[in-house]
Backbone as CSV, one residue per row, in Angstrom:
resi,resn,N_x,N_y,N_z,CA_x,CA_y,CA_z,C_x,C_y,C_z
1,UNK,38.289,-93.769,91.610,39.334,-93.265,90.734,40.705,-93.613,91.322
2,UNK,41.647,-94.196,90.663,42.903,-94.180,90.754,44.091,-93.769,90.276
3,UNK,44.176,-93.116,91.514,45.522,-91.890,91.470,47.124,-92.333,91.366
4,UNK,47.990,-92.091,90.799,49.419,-92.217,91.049,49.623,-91.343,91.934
5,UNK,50.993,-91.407,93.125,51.304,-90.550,93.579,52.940,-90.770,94.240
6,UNK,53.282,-90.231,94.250,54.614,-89.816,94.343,55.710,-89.226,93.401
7,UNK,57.065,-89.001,93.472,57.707,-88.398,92.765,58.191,-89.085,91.236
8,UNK,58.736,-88.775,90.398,59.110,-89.554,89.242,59.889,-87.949,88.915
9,UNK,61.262,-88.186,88.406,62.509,-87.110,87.370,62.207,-87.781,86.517
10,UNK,61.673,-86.956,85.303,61.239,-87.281,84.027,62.600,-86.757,83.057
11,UNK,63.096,-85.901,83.556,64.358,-85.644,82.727,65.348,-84.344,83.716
12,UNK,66.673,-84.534,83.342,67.967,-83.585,83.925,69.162,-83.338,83.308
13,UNK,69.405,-82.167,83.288,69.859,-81.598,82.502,71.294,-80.456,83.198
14,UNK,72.451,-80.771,82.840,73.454,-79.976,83.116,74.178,-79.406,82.389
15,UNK,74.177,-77.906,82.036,75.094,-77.249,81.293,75.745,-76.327,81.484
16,UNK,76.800,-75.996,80.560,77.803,-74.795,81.223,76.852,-73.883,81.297
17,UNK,77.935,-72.989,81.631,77.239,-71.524,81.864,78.040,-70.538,82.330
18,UNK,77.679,-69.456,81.906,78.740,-68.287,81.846,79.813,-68.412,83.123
19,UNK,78.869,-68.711,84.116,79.702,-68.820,85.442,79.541,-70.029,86.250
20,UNK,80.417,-71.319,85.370,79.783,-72.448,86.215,79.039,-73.328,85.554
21,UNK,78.340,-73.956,85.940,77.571,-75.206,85.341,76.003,-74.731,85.902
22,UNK,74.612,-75.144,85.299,73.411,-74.985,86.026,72.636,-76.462,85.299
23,UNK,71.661,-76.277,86.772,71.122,-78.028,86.470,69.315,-77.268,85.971
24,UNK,68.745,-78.216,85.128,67.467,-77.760,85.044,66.807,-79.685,85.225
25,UNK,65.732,-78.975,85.689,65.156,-80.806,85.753,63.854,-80.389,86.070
26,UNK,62.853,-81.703,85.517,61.553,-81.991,85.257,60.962,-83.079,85.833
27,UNK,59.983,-82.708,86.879,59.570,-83.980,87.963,58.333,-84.194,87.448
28,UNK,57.639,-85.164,87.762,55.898,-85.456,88.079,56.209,-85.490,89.783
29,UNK,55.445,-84.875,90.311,54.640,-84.418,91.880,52.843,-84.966,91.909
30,UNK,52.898,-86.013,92.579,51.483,-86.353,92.487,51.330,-86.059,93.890
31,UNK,50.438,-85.631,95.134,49.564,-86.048,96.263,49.057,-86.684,96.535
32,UNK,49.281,-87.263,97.986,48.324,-88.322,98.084,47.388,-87.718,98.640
33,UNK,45.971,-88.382,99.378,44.925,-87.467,99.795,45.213,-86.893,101.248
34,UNK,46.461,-87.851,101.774,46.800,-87.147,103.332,47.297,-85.651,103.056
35,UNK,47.996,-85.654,101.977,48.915,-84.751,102.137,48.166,-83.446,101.513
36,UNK,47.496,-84.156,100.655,46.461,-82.732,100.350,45.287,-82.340,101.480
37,UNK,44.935,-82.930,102.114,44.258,-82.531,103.336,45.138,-81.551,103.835
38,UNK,46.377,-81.898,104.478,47.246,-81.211,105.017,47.625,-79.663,104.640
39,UNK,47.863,-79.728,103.488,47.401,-78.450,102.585,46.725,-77.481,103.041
40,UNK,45.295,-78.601,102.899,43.856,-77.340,102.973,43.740,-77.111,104.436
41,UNK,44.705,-77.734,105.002,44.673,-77.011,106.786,45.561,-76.219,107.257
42,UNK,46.557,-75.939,106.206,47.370,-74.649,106.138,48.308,-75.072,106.458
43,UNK,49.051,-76.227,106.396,50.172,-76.897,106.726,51.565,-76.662,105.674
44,UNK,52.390,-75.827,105.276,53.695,-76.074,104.344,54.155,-77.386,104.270
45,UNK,53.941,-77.700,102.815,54.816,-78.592,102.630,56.275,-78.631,102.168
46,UNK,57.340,-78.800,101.877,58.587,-78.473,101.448,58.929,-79.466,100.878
47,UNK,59.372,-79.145,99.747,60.090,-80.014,98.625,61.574,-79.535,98.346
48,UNK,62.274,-80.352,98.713,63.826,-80.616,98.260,64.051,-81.471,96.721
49,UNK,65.093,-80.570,96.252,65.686,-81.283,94.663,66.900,-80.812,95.417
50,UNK,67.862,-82.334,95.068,69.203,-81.886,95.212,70.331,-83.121,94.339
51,UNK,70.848,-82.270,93.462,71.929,-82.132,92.595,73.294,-82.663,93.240
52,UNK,74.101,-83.918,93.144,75.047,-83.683,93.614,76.147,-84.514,92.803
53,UNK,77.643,-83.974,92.445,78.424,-84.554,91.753,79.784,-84.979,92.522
54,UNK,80.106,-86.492,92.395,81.325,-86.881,93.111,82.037,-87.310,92.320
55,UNK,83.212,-87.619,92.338,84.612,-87.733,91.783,84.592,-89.311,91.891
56,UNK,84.564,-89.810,90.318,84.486,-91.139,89.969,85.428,-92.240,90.421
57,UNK,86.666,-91.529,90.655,88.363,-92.759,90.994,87.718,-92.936,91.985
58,UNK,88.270,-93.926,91.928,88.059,-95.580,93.072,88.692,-94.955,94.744
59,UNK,90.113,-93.870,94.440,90.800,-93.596,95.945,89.866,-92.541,96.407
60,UNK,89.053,-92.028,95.453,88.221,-90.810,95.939,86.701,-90.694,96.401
61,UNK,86.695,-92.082,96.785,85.272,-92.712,97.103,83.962,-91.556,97.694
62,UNK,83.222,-91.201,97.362,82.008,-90.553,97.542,82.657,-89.376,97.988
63,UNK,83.624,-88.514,97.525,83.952,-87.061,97.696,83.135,-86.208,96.402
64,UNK,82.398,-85.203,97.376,81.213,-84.505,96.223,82.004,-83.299,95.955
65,UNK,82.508,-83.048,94.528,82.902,-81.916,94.495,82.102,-80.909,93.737
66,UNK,80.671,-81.197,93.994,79.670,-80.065,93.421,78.333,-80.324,93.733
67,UNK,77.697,-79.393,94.357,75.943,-79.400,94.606,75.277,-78.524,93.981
68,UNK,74.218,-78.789,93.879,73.379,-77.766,94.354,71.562,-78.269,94.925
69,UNK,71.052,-77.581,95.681,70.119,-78.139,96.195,69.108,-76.565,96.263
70,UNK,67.722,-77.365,96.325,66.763,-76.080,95.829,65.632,-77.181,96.892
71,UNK,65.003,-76.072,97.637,63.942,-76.041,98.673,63.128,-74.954,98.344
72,UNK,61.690,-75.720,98.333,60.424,-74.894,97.943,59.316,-75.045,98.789
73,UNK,58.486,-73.927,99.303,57.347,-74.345,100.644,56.409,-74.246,99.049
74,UNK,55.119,-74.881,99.082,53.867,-75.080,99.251,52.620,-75.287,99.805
75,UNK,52.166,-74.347,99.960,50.790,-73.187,100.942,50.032,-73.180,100.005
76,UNK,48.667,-74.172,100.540,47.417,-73.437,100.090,46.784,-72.487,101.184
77,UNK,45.885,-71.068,100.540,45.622,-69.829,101.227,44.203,-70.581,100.678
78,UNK,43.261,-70.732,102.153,41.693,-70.933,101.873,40.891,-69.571,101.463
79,UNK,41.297,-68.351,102.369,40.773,-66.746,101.593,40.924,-67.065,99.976
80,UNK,42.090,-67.114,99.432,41.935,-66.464,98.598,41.914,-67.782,97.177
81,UNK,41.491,-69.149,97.990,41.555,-70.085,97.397,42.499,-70.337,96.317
82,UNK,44.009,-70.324,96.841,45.030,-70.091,95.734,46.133,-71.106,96.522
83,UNK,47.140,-71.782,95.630,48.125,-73.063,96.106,49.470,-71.215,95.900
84,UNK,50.008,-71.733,96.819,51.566,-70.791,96.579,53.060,-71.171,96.622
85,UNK,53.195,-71.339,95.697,55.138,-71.616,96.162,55.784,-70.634,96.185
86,UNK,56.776,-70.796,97.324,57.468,-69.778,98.231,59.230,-70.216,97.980
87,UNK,60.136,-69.712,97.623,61.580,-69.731,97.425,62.250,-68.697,97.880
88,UNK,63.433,-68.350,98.668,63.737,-67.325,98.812,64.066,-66.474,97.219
89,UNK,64.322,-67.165,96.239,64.337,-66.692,94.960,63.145,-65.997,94.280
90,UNK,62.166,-66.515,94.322,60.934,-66.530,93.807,59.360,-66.747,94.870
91,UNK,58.769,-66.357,94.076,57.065,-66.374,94.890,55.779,-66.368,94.274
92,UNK,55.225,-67.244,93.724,54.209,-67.624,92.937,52.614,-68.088,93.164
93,UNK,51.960,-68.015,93.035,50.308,-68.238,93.469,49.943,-69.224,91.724
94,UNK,48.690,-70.132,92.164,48.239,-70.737,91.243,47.127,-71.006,91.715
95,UNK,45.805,-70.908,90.609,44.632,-71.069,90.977,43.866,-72.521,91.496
96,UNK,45.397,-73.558,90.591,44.900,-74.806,91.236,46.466,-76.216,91.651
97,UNK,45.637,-76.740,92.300,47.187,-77.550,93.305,47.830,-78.442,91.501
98,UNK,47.277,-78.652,90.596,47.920,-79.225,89.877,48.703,-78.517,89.007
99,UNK,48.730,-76.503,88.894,49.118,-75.604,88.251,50.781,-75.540,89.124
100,UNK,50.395,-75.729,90.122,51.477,-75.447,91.459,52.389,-76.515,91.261
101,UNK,51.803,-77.959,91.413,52.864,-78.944,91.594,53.718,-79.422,89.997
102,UNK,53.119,-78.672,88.745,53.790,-78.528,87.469,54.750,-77.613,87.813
103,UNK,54.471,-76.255,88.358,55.931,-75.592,88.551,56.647,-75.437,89.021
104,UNK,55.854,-76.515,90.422,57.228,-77.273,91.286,57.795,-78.067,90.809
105,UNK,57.303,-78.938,89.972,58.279,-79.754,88.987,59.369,-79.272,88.126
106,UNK,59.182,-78.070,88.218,59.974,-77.851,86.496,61.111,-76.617,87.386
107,UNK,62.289,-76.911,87.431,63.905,-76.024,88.165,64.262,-76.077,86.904
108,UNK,64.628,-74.612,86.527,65.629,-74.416,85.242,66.323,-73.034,85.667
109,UNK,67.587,-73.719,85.289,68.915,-72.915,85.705,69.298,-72.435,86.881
110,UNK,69.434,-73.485,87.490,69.544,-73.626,89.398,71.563,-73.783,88.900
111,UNK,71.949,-72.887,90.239,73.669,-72.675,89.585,74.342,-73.656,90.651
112,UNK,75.049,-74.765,89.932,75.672,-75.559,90.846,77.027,-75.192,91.269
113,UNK,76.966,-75.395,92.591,78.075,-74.728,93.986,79.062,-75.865,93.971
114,UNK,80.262,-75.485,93.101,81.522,-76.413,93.143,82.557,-76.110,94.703
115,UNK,82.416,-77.469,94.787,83.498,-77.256,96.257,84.927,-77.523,96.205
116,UNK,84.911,-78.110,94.845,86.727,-78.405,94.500,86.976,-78.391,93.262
117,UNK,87.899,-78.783,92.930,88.387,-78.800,90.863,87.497,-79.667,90.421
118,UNK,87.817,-78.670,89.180,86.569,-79.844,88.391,87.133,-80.061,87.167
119,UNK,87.382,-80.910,86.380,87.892,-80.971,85.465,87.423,-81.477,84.074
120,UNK,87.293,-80.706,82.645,86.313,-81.114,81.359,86.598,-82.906,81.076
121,UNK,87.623,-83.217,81.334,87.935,-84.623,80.702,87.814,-85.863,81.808
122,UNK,87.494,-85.318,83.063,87.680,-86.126,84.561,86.343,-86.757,84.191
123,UNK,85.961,-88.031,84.703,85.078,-88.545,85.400,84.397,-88.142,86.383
124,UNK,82.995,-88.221,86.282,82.512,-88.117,87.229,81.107,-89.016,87.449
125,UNK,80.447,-88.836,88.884,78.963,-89.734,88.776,78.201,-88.212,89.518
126,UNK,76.727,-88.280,88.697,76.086,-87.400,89.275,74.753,-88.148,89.879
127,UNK,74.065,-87.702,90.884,72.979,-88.027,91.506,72.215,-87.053,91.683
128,UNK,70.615,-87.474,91.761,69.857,-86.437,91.610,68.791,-87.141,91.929
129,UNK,67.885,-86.180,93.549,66.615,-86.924,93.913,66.099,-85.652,94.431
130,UNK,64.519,-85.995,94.429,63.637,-84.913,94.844,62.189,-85.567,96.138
131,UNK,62.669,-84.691,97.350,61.774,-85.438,98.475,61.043,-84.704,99.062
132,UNK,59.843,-84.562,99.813,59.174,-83.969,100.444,59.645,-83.975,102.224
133,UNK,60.159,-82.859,102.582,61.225,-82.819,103.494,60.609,-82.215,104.830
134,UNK,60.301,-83.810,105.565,59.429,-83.419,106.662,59.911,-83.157,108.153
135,UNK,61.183,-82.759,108.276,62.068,-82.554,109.318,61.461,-80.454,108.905
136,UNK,61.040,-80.176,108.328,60.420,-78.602,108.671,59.253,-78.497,108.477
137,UNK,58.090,-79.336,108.783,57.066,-79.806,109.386,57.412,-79.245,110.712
138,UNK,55.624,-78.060,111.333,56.250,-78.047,112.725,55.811,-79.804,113.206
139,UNK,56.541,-79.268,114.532,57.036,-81.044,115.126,55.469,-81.323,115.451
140,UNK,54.144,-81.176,115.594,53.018,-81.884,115.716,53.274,-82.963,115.036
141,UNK,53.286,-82.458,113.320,52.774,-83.029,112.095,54.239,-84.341,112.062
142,UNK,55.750,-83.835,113.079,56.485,-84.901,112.448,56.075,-86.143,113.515
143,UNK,55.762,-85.817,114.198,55.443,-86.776,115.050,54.190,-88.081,114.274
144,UNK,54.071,-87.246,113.831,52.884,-87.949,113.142,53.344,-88.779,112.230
145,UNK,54.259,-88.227,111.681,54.673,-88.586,110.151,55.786,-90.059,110.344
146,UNK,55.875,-90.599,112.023,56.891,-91.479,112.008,56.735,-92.307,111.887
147,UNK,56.868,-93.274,110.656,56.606,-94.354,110.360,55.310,-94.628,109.478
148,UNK,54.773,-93.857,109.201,53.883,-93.471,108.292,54.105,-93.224,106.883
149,UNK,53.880,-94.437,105.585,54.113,-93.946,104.405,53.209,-93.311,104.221
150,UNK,52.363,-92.473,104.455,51.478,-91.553,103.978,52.045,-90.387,103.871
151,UNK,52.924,-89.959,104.509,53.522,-88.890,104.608,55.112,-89.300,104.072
152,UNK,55.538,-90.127,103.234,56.618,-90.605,102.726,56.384,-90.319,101.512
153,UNK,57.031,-88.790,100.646,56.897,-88.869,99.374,58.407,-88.360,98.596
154,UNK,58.786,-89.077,97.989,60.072,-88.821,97.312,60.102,-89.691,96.204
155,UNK,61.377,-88.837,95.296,61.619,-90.215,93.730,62.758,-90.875,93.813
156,UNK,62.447,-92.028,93.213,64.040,-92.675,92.858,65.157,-91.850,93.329
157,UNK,66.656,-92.029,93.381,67.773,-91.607,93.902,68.166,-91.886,91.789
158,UNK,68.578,-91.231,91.619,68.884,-91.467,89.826,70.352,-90.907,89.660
159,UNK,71.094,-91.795,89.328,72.273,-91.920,89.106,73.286,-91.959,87.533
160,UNK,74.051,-91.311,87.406,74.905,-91.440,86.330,76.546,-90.958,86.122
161,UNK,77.061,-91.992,84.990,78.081,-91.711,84.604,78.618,-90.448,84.008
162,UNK,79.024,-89.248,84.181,79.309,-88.344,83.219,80.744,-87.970,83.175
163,UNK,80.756,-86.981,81.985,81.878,-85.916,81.811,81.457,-84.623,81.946
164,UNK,81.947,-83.406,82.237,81.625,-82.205,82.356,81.217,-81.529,80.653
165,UNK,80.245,-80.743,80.870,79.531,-80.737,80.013,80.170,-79.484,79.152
166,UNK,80.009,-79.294,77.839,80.948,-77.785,77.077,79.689,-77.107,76.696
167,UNK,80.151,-75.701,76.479,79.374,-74.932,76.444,78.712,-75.253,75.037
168,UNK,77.171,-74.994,75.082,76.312,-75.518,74.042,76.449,-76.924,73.758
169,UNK,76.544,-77.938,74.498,76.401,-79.259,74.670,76.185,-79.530,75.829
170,UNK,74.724,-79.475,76.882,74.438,-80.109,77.775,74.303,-81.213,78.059
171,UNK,74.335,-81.759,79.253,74.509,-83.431,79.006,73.162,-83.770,79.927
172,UNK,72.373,-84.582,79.230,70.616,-84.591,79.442,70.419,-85.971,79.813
173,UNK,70.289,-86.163,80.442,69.695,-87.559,80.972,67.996,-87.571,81.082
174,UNK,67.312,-88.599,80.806,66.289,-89.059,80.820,65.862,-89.898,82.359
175,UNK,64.781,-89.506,83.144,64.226,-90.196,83.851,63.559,-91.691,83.813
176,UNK,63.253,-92.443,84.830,62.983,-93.653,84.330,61.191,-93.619,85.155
């Protein structure tokens, strides 16, 4: 049988919001068989999504004046034969690793952390990637992991042109 595996943003999404702007976005999360081994030996995995918007003029070269970034552990428990994602926000159990890595896919209404002006009519470029973040791996497993695409799982870096988005008009980009 042949498996896909790695990340793919199937779609992202930024809209106002009462206080601020919030990003929602929709991944595919496949495993490979290392990493699901790893799993069933009680190993956390951590997944990073991170959101980030910089200021389009040419004198203002890669100044981000807005993030936001969302980190999630994934634990399978052999007792109680259950996958778990862990957020300081949230805490969830699923009976199976493909129930888990759907609702690790799916961030809706994550509140993005502006660090400077932002302006409705300004330019801007937004970026948006989601990686399996093996620097909180205890250090056995990173040692392991050096130089090893088996343990290399992340999506595209996905990039775009925007304007700041008005309330009840989000601005939705499509994954590739």
């Amino acid at each position: 049988m042949v498996r896909a595996e790695g990340i793919q943003i199937k779609s992202v999404s930024l809209a106002a919001a009462e206080k601020g702007y919030e990003i929602s976005m929709d991944s595919e999360i496949m495993l490979n068989e290392t990493l699901e081994q790893a799993l069933e030996k009680g190993i956390v995995l951590y997944f990073v999504a991170k959101f980030s918007l910089f200021d389009a003029r040419w004198y203002k070269l890669n100044e981000e004046v807005a993030r936001s970034k969302f980190v999630v552990g994934l634990r399978y428990y052999a007792l109680t034969r259950q996958y778990h994602l862990n957020h300081p926000v949230f805490s969830q159990s699923y009976s199976s690793l493909n129930e888990a890595l759907q609702a690790l896919g799916r961030i809706r209404d994550l509140p993005l952390t502006v660090r400077s002006e932002m302006k409705p009519d300004a330019d801007y470029v937004a970026s948006v990637r989601v990686w399996l973040d093996l620097t909180r791996m205890p250090k056995p497993f990173q040692v392991e992991t050096i130089g090893s695409s088996q343990w290399d799982l992340s999506s595209d870096k996905l990039e775009w042109h925007m304007k700041l988005p008005t309330p009840g008009e989000p601005v939705q980009i499509k994954g590739h």
